[in-house]
MARBA-3410 file (N, C-alpha, C, O; in Angstrom, 1 decimal):
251
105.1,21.6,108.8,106.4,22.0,109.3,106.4,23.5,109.7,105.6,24.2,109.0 ~ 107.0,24.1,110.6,106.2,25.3,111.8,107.9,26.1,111.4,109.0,25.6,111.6 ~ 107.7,26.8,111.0,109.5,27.3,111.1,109.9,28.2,112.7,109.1,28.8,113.3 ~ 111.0,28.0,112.9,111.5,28.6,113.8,111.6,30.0,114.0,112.1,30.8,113.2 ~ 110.8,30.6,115.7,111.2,31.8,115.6,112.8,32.4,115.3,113.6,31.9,116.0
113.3,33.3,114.5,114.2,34.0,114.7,114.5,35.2,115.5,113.7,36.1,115.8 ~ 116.4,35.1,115.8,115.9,36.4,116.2,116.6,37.7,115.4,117.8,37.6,114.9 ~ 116.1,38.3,115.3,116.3,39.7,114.3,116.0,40.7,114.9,114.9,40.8,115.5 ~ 117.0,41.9,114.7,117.2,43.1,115.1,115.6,44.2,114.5,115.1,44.4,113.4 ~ 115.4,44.6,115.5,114.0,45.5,115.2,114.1,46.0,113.9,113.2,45.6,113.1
115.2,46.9,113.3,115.1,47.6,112.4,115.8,46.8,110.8,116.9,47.1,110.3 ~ 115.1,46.0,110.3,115.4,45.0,109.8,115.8,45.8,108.3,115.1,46.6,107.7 ~ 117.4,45.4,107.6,117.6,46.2,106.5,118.5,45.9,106.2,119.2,45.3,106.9 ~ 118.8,46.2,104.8,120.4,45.7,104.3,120.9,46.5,104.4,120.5,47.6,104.0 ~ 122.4,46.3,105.3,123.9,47.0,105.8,124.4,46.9,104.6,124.3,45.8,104.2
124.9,47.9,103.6,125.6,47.8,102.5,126.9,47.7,102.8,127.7,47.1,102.1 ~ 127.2,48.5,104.2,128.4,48.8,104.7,129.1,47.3,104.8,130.2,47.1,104.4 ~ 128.4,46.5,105.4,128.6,44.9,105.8,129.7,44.3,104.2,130.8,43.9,104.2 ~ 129.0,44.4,103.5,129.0,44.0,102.2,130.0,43.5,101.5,130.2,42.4,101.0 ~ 130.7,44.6,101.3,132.4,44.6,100.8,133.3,43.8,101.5,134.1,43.2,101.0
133.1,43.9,103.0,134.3,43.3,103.7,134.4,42.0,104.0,135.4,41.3,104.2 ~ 132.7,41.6,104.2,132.4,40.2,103.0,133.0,39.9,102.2,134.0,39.3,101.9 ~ 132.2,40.4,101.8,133.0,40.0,100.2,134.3,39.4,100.1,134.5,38.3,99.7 ~ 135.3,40.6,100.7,136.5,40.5,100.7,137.4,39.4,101.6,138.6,39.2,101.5 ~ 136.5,38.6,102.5,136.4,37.7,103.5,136.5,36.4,102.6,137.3,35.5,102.9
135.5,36.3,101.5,134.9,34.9,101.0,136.1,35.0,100.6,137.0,34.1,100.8 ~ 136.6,36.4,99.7,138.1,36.4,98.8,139.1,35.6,99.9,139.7,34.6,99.9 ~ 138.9,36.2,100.4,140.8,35.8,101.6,140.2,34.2,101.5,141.1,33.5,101.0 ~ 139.3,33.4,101.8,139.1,32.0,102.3,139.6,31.4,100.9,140.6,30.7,100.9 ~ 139.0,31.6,99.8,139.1,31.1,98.2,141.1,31.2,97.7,141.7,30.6,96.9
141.4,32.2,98.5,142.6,32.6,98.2,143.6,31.4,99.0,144.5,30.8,98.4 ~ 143.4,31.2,100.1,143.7,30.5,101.0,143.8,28.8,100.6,144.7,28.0,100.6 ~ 142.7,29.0,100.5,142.2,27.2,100.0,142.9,26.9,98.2,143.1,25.7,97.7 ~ 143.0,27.7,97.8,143.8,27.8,96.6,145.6,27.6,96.4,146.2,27.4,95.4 ~ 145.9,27.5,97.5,147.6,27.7,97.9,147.9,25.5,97.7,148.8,24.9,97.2
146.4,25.1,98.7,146.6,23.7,98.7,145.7,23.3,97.6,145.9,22.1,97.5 ~ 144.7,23.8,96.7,144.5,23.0,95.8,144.3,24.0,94.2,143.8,25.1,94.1 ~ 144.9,23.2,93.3,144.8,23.4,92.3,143.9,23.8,91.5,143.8,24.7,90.7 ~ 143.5,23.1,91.6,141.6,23.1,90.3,140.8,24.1,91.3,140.4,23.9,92.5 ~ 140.6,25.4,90.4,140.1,26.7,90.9,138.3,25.6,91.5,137.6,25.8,92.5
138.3,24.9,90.8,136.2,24.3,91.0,136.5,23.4,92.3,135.5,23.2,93.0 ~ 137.9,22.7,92.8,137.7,22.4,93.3,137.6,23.7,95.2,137.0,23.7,96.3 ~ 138.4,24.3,94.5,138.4,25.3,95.5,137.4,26.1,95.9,137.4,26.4,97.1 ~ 136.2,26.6,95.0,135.1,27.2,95.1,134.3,26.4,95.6,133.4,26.9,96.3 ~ 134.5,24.6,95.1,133.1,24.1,96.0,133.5,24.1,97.2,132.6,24.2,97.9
135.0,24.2,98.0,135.1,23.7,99.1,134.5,25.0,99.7,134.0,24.7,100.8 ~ 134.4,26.8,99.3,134.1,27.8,100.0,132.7,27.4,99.9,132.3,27.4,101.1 ~ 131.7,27.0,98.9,130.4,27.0,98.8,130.1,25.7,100.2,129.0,25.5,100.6 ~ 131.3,25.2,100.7,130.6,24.0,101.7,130.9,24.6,102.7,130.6,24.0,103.8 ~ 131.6,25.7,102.9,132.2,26.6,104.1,130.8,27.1,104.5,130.4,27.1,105.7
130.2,27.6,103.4,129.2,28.8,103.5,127.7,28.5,104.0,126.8,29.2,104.5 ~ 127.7,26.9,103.7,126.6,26.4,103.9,126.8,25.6,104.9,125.8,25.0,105.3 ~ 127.6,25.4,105.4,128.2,24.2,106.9,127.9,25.6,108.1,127.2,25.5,109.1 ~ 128.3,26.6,107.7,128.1,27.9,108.9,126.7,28.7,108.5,126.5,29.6,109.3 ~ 126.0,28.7,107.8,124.8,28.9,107.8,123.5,28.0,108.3,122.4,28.5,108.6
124.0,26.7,108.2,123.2,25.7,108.7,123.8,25.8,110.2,122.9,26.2,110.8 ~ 124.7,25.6,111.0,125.2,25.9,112.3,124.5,27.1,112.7,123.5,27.1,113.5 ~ 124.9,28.3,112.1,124.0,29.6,112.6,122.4,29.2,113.0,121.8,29.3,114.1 ~ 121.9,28.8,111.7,120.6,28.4,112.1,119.6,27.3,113.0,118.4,27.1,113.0 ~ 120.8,26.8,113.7,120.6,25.7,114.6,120.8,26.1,115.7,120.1,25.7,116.7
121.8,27.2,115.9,122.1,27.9,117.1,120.9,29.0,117.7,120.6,29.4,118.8 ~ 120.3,29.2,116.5,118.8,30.4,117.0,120.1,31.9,116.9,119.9,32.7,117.7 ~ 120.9,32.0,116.2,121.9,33.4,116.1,121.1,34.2,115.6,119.9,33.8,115.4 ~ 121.5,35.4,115.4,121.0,36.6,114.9,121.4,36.5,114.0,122.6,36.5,113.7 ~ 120.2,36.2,113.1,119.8,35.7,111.8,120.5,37.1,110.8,120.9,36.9,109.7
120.5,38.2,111.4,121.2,39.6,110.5,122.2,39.4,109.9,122.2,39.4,108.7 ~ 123.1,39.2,110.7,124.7,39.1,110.4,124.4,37.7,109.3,124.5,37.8,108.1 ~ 124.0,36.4,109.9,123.7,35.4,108.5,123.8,35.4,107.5,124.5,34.9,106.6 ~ 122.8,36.4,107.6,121.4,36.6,106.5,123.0,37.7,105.3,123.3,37.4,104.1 ~ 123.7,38.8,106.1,124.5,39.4,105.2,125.7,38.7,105.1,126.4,39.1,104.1
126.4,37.7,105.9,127.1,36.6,105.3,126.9,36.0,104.2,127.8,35.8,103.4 ~ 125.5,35.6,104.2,125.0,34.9,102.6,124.7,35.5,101.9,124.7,35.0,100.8 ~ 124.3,37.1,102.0,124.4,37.9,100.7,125.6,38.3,99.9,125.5,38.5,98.7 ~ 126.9,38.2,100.8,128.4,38.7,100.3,128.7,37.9,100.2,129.9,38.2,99.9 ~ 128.8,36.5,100.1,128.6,35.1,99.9,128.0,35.2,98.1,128.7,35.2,97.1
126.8,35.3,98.2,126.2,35.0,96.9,126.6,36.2,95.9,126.4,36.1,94.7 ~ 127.2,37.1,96.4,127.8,38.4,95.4,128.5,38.0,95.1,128.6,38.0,93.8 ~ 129.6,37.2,96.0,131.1,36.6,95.7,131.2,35.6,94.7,132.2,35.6,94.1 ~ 130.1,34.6,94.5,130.4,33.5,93.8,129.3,33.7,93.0,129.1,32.7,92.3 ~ 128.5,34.9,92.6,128.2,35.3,91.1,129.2,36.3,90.6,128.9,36.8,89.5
130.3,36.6,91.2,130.8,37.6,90.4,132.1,36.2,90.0,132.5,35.9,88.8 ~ 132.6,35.5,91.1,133.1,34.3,90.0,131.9,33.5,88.6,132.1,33.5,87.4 ~ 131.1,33.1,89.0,130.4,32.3,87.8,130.7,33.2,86.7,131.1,32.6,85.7 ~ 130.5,34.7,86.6,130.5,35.7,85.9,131.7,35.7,84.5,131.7,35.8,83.3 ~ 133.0,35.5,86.2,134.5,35.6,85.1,134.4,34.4,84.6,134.9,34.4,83.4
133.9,33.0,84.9,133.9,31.3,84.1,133.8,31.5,83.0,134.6,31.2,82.1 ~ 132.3,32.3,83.1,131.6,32.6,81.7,132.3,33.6,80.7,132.2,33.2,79.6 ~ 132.9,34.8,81.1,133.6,35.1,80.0,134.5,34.9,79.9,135.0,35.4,78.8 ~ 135.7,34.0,80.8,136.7,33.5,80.4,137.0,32.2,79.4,138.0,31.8,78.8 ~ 135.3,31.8,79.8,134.8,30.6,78.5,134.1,30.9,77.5,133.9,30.0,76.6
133.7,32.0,77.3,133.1,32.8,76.1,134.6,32.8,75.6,134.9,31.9,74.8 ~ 135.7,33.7,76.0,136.7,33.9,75.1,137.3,32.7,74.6,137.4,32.5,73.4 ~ 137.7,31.7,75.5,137.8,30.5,74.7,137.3,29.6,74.1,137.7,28.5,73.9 ~ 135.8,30.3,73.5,135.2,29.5,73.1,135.0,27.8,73.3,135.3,26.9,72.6 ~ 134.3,28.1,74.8,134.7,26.7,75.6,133.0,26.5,75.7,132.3,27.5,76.1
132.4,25.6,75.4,130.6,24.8,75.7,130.2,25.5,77.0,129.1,26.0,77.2 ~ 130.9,25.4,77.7,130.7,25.1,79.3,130.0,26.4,79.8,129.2,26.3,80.8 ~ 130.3,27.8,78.9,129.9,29.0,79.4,128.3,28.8,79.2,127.8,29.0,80.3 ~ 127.4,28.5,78.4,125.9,28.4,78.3,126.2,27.4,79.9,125.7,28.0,80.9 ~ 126.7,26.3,80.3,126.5,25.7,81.6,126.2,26.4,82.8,125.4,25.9,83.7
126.8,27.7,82.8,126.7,28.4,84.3,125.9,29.4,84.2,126.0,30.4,85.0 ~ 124.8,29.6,83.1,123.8,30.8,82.9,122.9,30.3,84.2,122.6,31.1,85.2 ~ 122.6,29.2,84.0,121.6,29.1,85.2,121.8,28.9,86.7,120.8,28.8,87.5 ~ 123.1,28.9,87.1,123.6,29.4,88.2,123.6,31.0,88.4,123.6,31.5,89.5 ~ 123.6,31.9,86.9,123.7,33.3,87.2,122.0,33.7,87.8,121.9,34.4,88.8
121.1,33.3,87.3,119.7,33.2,87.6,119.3,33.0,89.1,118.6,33.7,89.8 ~ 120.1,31.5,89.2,120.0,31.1,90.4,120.3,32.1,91.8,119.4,32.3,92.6 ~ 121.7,32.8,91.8,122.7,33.6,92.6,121.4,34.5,92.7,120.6,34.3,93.6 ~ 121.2,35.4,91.9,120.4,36.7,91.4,118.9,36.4,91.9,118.2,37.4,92.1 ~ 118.2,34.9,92.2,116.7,34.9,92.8,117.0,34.8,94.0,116.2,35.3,94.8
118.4,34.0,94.5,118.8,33.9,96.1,118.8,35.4,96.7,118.1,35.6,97.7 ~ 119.4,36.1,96.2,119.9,37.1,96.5,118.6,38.3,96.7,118.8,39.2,97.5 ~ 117.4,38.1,95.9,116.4,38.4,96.3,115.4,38.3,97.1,114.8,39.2,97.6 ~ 115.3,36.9,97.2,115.0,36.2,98.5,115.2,36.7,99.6,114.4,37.2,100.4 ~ 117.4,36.3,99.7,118.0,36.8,100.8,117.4,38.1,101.7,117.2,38.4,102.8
117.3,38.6,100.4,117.2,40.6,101.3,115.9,40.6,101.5,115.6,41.5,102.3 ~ 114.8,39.8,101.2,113.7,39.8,101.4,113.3,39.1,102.6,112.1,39.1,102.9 ~ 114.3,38.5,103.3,114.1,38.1,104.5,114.8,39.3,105.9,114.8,38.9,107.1 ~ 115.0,39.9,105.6,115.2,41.2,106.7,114.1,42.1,106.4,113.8,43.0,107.2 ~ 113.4,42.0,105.4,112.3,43.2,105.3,110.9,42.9,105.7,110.0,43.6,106.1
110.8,41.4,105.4,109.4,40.6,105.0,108.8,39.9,106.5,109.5,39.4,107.4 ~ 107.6,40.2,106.3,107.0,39.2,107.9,107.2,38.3,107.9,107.5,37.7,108.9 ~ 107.3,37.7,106.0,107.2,36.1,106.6,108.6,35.6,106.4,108.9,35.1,105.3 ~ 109.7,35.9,107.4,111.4,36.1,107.0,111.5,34.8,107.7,112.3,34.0,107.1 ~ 110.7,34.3,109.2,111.0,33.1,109.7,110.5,31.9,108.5,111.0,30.8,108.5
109.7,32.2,107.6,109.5,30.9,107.2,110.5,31.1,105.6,110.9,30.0,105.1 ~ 110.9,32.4,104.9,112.1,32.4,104.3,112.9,32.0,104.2,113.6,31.7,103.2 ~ 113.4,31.8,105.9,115.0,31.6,106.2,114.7,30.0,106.1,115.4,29.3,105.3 ~ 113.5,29.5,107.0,113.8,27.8,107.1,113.7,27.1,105.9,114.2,25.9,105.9 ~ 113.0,27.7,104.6,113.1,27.4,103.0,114.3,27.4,103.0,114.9,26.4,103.1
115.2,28.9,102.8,116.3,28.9,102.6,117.3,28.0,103.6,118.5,27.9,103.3 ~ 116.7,27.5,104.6,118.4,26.3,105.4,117.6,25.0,104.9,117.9,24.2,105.7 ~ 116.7,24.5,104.1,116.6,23.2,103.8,117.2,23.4,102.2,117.8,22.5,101.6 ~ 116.9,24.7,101.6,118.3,24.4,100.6,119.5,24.2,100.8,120.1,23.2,100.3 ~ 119.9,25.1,101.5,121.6,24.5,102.1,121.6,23.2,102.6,122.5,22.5,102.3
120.7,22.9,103.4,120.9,21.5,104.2,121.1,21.0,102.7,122.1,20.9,102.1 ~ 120.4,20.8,102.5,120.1,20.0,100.9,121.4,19.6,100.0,121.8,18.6,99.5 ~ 121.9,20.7,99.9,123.3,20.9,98.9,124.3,20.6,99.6,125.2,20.6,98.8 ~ 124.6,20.4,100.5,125.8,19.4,101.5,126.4,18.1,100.8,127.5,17.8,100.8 ~ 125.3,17.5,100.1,125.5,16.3,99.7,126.2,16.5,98.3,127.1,15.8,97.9
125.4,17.8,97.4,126.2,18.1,96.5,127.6,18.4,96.2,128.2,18.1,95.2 ~ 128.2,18.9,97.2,129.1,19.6,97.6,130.4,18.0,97.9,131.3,17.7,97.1 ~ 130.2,17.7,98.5,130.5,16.2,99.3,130.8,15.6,98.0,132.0,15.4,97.8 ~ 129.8,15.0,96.8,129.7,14.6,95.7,131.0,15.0,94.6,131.7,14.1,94.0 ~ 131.2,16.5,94.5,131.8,16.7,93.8,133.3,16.9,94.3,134.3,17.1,93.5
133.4,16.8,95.5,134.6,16.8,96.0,135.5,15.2,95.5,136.6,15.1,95.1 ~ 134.7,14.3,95.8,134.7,13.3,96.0,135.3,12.7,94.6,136.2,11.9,94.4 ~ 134.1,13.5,93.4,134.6,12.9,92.0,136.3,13.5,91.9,137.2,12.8,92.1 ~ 136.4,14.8,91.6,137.3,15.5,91.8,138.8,15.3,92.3,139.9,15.4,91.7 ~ 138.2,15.0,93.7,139.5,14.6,94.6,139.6,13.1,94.4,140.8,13.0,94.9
139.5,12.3,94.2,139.2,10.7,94.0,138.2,10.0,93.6,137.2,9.6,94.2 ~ 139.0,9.9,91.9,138.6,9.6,90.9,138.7,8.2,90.8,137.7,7.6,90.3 ~ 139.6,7.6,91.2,140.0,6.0,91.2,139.2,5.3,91.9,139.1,4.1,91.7 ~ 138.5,6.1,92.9,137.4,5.2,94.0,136.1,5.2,93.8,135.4,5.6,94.7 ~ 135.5,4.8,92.5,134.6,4.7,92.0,133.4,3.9,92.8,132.4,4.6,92.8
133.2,2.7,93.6,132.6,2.5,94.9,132.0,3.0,95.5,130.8,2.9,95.7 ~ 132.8,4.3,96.0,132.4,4.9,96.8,131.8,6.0,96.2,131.0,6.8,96.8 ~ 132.1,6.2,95.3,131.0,7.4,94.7,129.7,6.7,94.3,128.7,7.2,94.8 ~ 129.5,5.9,93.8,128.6,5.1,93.1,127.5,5.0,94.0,126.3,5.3,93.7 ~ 128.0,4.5,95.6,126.9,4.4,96.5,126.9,5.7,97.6,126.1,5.8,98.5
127.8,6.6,97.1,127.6,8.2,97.6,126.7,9.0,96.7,126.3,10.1,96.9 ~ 126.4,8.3,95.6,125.1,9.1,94.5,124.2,8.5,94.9,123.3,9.3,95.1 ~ 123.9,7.3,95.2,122.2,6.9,96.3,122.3,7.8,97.1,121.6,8.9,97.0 ~ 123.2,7.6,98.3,123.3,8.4,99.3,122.5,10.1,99.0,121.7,10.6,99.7 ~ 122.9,10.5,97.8,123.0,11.9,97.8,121.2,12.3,96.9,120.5,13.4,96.9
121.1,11.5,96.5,120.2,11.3,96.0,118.6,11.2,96.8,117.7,11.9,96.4 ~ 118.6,10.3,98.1,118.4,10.1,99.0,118.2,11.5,100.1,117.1,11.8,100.5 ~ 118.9,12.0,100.3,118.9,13.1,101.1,118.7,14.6,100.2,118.1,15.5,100.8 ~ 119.3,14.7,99.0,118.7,15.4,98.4,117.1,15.6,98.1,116.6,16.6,98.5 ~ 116.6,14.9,97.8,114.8,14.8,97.6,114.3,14.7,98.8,113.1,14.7,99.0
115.1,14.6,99.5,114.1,14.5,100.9,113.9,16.2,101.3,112.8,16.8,101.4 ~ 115.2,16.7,101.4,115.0,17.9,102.1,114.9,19.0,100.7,115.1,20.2,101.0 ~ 114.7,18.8,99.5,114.6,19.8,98.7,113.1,19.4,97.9,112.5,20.2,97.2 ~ 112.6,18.1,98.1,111.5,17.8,97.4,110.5,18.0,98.8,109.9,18.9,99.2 ~ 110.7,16.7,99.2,109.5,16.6,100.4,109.1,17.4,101.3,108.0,17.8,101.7
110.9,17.7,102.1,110.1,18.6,103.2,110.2,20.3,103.0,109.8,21.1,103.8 ~ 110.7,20.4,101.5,110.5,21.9,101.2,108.7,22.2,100.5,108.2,23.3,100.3 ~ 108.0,20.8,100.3,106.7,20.6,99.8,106.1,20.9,100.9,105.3,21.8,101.1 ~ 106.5,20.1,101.8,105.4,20.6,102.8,105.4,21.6,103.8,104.6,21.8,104.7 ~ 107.0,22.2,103.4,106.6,23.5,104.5,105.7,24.3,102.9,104.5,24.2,103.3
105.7,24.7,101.9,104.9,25.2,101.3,103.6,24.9,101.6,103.0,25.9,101.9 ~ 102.9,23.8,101.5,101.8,23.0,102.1,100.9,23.6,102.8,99.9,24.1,102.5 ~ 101.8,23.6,104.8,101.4,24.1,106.3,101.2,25.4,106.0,100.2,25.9,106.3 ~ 102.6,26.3,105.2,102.3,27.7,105.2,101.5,28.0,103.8,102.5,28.6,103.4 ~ 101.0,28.1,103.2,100.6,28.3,102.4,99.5,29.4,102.0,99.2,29.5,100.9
99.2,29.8,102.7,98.3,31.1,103.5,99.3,32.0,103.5,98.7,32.8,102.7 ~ 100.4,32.5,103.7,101.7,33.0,103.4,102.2,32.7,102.5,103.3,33.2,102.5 ~ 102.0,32.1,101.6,102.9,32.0,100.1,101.7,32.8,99.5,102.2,33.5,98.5 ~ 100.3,33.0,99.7,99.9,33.6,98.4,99.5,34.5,98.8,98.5,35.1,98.2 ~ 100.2,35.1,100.1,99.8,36.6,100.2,101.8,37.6,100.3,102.1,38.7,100.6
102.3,36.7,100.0,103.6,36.9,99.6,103.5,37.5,98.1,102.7,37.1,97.2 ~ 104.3,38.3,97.9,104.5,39.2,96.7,104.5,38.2,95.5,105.0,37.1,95.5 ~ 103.9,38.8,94.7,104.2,38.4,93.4,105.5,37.3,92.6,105.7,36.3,92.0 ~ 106.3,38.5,93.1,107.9,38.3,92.4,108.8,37.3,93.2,109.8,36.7,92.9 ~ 108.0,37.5,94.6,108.9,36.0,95.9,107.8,34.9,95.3,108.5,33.9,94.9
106.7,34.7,95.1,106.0,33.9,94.8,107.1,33.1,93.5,107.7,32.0,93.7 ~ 107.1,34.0,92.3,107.8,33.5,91.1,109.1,32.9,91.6,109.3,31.7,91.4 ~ 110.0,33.7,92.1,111.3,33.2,93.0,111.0,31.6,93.3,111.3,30.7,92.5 ~ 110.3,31.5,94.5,110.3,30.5,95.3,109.9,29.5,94.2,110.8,28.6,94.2 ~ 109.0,29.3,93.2,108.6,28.6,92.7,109.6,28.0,91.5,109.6,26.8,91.1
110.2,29.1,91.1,111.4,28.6,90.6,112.9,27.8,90.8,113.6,27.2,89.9 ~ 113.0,27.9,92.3,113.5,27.2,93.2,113.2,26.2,93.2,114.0,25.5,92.7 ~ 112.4,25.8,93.4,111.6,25.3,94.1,111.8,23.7,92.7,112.2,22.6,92.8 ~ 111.1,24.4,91.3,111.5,24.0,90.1,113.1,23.4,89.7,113.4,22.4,89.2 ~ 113.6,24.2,90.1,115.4,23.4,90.1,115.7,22.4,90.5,116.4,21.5,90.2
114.8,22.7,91.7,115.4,21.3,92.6,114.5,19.8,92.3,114.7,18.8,93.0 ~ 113.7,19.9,91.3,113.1,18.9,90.9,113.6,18.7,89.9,113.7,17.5,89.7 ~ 114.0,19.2,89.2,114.8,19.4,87.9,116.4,18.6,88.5,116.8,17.6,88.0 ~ 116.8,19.0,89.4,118.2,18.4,89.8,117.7,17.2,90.6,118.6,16.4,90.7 ~ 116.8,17.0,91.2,116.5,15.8,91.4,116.8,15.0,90.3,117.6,14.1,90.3
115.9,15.3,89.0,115.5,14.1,88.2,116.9,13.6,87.9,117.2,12.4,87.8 ~ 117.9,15.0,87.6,119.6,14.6,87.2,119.9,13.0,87.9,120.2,11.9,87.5 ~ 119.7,13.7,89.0,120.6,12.7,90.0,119.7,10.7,90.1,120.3,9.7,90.5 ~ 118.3,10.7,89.5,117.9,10.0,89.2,118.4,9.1,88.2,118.5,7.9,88.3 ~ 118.6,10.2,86.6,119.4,9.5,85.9,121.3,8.8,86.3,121.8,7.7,86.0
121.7,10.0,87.1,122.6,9.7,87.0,122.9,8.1,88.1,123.8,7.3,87.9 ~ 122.1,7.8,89.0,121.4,6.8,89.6,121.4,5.5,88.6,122.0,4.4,88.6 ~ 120.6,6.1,87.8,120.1,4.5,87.0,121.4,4.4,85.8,121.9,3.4,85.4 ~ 121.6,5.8,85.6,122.8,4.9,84.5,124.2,4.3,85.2,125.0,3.7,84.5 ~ 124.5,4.6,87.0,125.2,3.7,87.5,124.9,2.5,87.5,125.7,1.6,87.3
123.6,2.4,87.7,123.2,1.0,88.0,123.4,-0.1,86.7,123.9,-1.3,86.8 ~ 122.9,0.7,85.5,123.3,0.1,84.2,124.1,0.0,84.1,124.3,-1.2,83.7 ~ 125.6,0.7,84.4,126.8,0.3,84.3,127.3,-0.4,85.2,128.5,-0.5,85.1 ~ 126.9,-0.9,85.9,127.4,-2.4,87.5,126.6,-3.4,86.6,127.2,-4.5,86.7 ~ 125.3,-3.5,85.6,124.7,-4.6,85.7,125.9,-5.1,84.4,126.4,-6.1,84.4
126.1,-3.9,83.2,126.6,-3.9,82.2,128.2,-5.0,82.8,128.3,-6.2,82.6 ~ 128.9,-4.2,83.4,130.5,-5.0,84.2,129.8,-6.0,84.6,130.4,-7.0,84.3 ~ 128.8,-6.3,85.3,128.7,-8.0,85.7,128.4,-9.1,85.0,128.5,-10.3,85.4 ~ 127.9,-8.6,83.8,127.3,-9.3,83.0,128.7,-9.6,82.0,128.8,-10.8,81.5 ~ 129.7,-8.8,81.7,130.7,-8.7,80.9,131.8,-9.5,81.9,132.5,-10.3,81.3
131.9,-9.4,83.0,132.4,-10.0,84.1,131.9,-12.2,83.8,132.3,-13.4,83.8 ~ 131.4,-11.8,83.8,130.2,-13.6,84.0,130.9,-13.9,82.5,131.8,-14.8,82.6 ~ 130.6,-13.3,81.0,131.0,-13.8,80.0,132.4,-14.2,79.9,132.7,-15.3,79.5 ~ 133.5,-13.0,80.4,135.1,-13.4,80.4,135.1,-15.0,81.1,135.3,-16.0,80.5 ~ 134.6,-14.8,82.4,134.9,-15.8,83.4,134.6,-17.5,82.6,135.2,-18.4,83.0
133.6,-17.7,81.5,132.9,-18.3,80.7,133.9,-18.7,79.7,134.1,-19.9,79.5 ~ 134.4,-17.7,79.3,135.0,-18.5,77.7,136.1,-18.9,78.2,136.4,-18.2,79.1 ~ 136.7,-19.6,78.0,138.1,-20.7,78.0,139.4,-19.9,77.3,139.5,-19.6,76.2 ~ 140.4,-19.6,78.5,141.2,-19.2,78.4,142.1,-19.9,77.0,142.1,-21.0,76.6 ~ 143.1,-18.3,76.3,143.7,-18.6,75.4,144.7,-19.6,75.9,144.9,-19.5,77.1
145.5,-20.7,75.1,146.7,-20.9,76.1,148.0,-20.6,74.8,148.0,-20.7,73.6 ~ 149.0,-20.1,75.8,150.2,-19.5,75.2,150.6,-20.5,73.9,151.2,-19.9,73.0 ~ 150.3,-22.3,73.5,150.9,-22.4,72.5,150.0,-22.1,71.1,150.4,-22.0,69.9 ~ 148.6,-21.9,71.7,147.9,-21.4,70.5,148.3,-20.3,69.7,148.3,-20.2,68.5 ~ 148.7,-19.2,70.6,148.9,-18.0,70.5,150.1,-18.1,70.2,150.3,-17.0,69.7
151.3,-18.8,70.1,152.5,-18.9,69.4,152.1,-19.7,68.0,152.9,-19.5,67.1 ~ 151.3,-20.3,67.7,150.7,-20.8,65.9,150.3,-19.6,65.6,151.0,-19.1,64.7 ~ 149.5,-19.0,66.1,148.3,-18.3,65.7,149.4,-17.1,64.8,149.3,-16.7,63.7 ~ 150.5,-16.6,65.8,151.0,-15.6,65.7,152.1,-16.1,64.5,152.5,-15.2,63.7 ~ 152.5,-17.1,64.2,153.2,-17.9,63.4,152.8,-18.1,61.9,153.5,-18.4,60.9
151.4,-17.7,62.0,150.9,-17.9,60.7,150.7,-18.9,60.1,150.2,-18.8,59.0
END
């Protein structure tokens, strides 16, 4: 897999200036999308599908990958400095969930190294296309939890939206992020040290969240065989009939 030329401004560098007003941007959307929904998670995934629906667009369009590239940095500021408040607003209430989002703080914090290392680095065209097969990737995530979230009662359709997701997940985070590593690979190991550890770490998650979605796969499936099988038994035993159940209750 050959990544796409980009195009990028000669003097390649992070605008800090850019930064804040970002920032301030993700704010106004999260603010916005908050008026119609309630559940602050459900509102943050809908910004995390904003962010990655227009980064994957950008990168299809061949845009000037600059402005992107600091979209997704004031992006990933914005939604580590939320993970941030989760965690100590679940630290104070001594809520489980705060150890849950440590490795999203990790996560944010190697993107974000990445990110800036793609305005600086030669090898930024094959950076960026790692970095849009992750996004492409997490679409499905995104979709998934909307889904639990927003409709819960339609179990069906989640059930065969976790194949679904499952499916397209490993494809574009296992396989074809393996083998752009693979083609370029002559560039991965003359790539710094610390992008080397990055990428590999990444890289590590997403097989790691693969396997999740594996389990969470087979223990659907256990639970359709479990209902059909409990299903087949009801259908089997011979209904009570009402005068038994008036003795019975008669003593």
């Amino acid at each position: 897999m050959t990544p796409r030329l980009r195009s990028l401004t000669p003097i390649r560098m992070l605008h800090i200036e850019y930064i804040l007003p970002i920032i301030a941007f993700w704010h106004t959307i999260t603010t916005e999308i908050r008026k119609h929904k309630q559940d602050p998670g459900v509102a943050n995934n809908m910004v995390s599908a904003i962010h990655c629906a227009g980064y994957i667009v950008q990168y299809n369009c061949n845009y000037n990958m600059n402005y992107a590239i600091h979209v997704s940095i004031g992006y990933f500021i914005y939604d580590l400095l939320y993970i941030l408040r989760s965690i100590y607003i679940a630290t104070i209430n001594r809520q489980p969930q705060a150890q849950n989002h440590v490795v999203y703080v990790f996560h944010h914090i190697i993107g974000l190294y990445i990110l800036n290392d793609t305005l600086t680095s030669i090898y930024a065209d094959t950076l960026l296309c790692a970095y849009y097969l992750a996004e492409i990737s997490n679409l499905t995530l995104y979709t998934s939890y909307h889904l639990r979230k927003e409709y819960p009662n339609h179990k069906t359709i989640t059930v065969v939206f976790d194949v679904f997701q499952l499916l397209w997940y490993s494809y574009f985070r296992i396989i074809k992020s393996s083998l752009l590593l693979y083609y370029n690979a002559p560039q991965f190991f003359e790539y710094t040290l610390a992008g080397q550890s990055c990428l590999v770490i990444i890289h590590t998650m997403g097989i790691i969240w693969t396997s999740r979605l594996i389990k969470k796969n087979l223990a659907n499936l256990a639970n359709l065989v479990s209902l059909n099988y409990k299903a087949k038994n009801d259908a089997s035993t011979p209904a009570t009939t009402a005068t038994d159940a008036k003795y019975s209750s008669a003593g």
